[in-house]
C-alpha positions as CSV (number, residue, x, y, z in Angstrom):
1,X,-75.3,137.0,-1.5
2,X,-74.1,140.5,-0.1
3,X,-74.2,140.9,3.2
4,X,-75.6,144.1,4.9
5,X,-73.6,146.6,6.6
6,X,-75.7,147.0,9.1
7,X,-76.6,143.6,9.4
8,X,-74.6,142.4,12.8
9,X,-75.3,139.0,13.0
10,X,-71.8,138.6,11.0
11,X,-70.1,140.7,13.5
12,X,-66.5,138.4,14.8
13,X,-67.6,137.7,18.6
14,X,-65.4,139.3,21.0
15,X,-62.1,137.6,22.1
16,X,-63.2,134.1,24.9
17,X,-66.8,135.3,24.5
18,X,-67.5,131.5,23.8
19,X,-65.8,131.0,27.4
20,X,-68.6,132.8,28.9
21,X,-71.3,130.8,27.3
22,X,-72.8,127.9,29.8
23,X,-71.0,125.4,27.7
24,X,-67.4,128.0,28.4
25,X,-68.2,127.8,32.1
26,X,-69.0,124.1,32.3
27,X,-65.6,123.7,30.2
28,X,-63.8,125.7,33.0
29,X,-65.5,123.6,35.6
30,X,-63.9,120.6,34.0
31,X,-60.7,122.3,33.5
32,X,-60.4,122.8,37.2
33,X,-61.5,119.4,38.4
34,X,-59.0,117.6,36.7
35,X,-56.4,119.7,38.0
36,X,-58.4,119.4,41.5
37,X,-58.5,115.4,40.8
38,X,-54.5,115.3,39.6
39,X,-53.9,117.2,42.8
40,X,-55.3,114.5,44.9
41,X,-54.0,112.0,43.3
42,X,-50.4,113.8,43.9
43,X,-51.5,113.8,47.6
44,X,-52.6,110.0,47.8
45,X,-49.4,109.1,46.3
46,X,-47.2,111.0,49.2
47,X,-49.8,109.8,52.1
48,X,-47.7,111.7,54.1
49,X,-47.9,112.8,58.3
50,X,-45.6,115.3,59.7
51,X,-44.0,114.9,63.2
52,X,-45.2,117.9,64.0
53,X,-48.3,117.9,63.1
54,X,-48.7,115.4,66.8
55,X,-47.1,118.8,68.4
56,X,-49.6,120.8,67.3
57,X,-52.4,118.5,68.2
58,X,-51.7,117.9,71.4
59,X,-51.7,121.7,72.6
60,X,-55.5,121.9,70.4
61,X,-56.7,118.8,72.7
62,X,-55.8,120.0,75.8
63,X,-56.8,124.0,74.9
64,X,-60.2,122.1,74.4
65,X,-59.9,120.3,77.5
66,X,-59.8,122.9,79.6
67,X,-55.4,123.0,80.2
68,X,-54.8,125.9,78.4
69,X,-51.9,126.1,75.2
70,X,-49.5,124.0,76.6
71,X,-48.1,120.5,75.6
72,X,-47.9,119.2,79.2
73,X,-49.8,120.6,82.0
74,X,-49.0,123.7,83.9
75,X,-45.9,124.2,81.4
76,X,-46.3,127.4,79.2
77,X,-44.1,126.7,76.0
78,X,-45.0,127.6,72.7
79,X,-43.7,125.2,70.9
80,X,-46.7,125.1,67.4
81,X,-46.0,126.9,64.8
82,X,-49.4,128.4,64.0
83,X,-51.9,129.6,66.5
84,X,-54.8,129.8,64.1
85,X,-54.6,126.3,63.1
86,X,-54.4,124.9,66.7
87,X,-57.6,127.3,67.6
88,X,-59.3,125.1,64.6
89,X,-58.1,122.0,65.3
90,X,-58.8,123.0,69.4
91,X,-62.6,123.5,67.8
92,X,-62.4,120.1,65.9
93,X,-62.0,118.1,69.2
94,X,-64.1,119.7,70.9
95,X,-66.9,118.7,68.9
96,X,-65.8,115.4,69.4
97,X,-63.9,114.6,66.0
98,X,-60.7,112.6,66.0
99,X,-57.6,115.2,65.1
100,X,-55.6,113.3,63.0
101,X,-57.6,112.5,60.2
102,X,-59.4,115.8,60.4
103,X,-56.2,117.8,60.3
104,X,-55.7,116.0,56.9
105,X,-58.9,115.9,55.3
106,X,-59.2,119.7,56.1
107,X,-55.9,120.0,54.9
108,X,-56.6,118.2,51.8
109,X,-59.5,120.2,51.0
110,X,-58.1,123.8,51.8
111,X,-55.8,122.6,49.4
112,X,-58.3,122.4,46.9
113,X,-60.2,125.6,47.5
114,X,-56.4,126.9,46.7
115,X,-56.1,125.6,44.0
116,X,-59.2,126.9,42.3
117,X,-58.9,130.6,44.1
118,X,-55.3,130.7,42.2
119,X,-56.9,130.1,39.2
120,X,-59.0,133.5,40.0
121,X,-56.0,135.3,40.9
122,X,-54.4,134.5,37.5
123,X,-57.1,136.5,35.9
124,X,-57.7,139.3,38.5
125,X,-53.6,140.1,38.1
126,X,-54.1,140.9,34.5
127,X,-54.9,144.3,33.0
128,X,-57.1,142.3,30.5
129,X,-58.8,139.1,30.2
130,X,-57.1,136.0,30.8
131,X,-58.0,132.6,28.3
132,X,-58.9,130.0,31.1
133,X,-56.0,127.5,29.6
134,X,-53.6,130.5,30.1
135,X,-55.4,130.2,33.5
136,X,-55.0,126.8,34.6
137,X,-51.5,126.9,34.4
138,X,-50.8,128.1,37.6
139,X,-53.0,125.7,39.2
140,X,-52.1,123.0,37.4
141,X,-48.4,123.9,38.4
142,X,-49.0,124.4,42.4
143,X,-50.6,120.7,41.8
144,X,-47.9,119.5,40.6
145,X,-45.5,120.6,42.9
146,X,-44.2,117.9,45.3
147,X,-43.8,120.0,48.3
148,X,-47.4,121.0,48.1
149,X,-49.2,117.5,47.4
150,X,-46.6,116.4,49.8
151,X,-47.8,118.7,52.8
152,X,-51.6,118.5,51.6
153,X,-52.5,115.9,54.0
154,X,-49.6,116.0,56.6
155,X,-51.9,117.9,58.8
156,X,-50.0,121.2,59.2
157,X,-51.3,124.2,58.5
158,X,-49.5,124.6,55.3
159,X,-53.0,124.3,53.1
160,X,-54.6,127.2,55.5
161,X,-51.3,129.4,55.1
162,X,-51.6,129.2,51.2
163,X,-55.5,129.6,50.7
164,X,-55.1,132.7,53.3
165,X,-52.5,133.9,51.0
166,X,-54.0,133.8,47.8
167,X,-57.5,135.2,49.0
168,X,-55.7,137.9,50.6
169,X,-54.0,139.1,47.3
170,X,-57.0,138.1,45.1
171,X,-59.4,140.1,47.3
172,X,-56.9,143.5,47.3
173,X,-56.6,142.6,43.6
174,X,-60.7,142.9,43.1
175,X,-61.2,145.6,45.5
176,X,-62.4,143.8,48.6
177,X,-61.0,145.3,51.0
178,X,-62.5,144.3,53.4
179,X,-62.5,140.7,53.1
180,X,-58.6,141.5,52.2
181,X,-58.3,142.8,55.3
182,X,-60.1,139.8,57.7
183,X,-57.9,137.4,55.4
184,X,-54.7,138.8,56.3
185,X,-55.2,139.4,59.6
186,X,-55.7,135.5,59.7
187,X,-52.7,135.1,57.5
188,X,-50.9,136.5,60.5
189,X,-52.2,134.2,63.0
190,X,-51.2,131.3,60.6
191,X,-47.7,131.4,60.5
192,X,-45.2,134.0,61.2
193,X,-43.5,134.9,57.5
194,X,-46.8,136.0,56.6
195,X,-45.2,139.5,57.6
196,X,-43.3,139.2,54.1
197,X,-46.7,139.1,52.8
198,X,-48.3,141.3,54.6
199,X,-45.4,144.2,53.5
200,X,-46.1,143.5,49.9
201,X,-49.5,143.5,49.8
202,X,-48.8,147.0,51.9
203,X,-46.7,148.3,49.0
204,X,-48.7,147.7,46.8
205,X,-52.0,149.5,48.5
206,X,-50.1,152.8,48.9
207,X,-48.7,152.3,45.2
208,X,-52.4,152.3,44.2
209,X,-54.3,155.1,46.8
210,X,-55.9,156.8,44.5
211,X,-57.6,153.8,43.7
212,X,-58.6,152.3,47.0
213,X,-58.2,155.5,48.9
214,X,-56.2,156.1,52.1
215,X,-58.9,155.6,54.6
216,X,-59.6,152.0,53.3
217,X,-56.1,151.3,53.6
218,X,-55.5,152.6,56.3
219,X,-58.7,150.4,58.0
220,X,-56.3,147.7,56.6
221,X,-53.1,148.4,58.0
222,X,-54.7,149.2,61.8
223,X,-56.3,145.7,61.4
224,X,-53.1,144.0,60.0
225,X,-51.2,146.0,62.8
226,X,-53.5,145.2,65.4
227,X,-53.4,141.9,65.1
228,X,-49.6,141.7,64.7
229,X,-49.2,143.3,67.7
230,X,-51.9,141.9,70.0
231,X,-50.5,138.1,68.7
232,X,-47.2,139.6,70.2
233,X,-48.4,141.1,73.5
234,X,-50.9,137.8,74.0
235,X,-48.0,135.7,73.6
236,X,-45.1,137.7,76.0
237,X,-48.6,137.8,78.4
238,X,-49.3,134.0,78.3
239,X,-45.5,132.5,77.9
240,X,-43.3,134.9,79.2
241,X,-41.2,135.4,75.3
242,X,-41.9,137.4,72.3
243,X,-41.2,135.2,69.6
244,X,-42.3,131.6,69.6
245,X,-40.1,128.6,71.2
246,X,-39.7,127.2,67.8
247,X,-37.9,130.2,66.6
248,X,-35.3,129.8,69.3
249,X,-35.2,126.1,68.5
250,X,-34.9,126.1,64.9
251,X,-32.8,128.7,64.6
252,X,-30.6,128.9,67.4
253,X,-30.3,133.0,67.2
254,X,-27.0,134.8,65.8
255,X,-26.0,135.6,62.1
256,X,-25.8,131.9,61.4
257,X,-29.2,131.4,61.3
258,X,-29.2,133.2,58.4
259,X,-26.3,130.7,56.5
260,X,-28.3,127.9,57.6
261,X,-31.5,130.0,55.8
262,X,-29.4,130.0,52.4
263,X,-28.7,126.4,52.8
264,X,-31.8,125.6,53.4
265,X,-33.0,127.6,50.3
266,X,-29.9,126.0,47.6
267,X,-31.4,122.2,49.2
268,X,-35.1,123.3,48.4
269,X,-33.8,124.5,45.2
270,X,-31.9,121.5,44.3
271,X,-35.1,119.2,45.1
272,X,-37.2,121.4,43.3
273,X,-35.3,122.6,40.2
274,X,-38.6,123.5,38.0
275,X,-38.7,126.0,40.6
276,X,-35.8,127.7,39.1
277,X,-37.6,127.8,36.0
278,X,-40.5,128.9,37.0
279,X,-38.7,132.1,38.4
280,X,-38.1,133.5,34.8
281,X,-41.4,134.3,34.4
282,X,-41.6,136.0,37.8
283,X,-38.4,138.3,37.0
284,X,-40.5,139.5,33.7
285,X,-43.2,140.1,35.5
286,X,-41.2,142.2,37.8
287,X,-39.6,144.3,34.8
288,X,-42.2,144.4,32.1
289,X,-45.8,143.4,34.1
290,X,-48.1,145.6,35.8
291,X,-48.6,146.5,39.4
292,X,-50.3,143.1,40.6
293,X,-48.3,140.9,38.6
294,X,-44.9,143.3,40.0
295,X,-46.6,142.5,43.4
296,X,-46.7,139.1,43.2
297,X,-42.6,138.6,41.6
298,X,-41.9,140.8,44.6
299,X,-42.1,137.7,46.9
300,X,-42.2,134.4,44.8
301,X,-43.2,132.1,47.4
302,X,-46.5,133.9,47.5
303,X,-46.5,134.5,43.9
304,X,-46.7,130.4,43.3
305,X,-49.0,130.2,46.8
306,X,-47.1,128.3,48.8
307,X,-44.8,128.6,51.5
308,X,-42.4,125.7,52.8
């Protein structure tokens, strides 16, 4: 039997067009649920609770009670680490909810709608389209990260720091820009090395004006600014310092805060050495990948969407 030449019904389908088909989709869905169900398994096993996370729970009850940010009454120290969460959790109780467990359930499922908005940032940092197995990799590796299933449920906002982080460079990735710009400006109020973040994610916009154009840009780096510096101002206003307690706790001040910084960094490293693996593909991508992916090696603690 010879086949027409015009006949197109032979014609090769076009590369993962089966992945677009209802039964592709409902093979990605699966694909991401049992990365999402190996993640909280991960998290079950470490059934872990910060110290801090008490901290930061009692400043949200008594913002909600009517004391103000403080830990004890009529005594301004900042000592949380992330205003945004406490302003949530501050919300929680005053709907009546008990904090602990909903710090860690909302932590727990933040954690998932990571999970699955790094599996769209896999494909939106590629120049062309992205097999979802080649996809699920990166989820499948935040999962299995220790330190991340580990912090899940602990009821800091570590889960709200890494979702915020991955929308952010997933919606400048897309072209939101606006919804880039309202999730970094949250980003900020989440935790302060967001800034490294931030000055990426800056980069690369004024790498790539000609495709966004300055004004949008520009819209995003008032916002991101503005919120910087009102966090800054509201905080010298309200406690009398510029930088948060916890900095001067933690670090002490001085150029050996920033020794303790590479200790702290081999001892991560040492705990975590598939980490150091994991960094070979990020040193490609800043040689030989495009613009996103360059953006994303730039900083690879947002690359993997986590930050310890």
């Amino acid at each position: 039997m010879e086949l027409n030449p015009g006949d197109h019904s032979f014609q090769q389908a076009p590369p993962f067009q089966n992945w677009r088909s209802l039964r592709g989709k409902l093979a990605v869905v699966a694909l991401l649920i049992l990365i999402c169900s190996f993640y909280l398994g991960h998290v079950r096993a470490y059934d872990f609770v910060s110290d801090d996370t008490f901290i930061t729970l009692r400043y949200a009850e008594n913002l909600a009670e009517g004391h103000g940010l403080v830990f004890n009454h009529n005594d301004r120290i900042e000592g949380f680490s992330s205003p945004l969460w406490t302003i949530v959790l501050s919300a929680a109780h005053g709907v009546g909810l008990d904090l602990l467990p909903t710090s860690r359930i909302l932590g727990t499922v933040i954690g998932l709608v990571a999970l699955v908005l790094l599996y769209l940032l896999v494909s939106a940092a590629s120049d062309h389209e992205v097999h979802p197995l080649i996809a699920g990799i990166a989820p499948l590796a935040l999962a299995s990260n220790g330190s991340f299933a580990c912090w899940a449920a602990s009821g800091m906002e570590t889960m709200l720091y890494t979702a915020l982080l991955v929308v952010s460079f997933l919606a400048a990735f897309s072209g939101r820009l606006r919804l880039a710009t309202l999730s970094t400006m949250a980003l900020i109020l989440t935790r302060p090395e967001s800034a490294i973040a931030v000055a990426v994610l800056g980069l690369f916009l004024l790498l790539r004006h000609r495709e966004y154009g300055w004004k949008r840009i520009a819209l995003w780096g008032i916002a991101s600014c503005g919120t910087a510096v009102a966090l800054f101002a509201s905080r010298y206003l309200y406690y009398g310092q510029w930088l948060p307690n916890t900095f001067y706790a933690k670090t002490g001040g001085g150029l050996e805060a920033i020794g303790r910084g590479f200790v702290y960094l081999r001892q991560y490293a040492a705990d975590h050495e598939g980490l150091v693996l994991m960094s070979l593909p990020l040193i490609y991508a800043a040689i030989a990948g495009n613009a996103k992916q360059r953006c994303l090696a730039l900083s690879p603690r947002q690359a993997c969407g986590w930050a310890p």
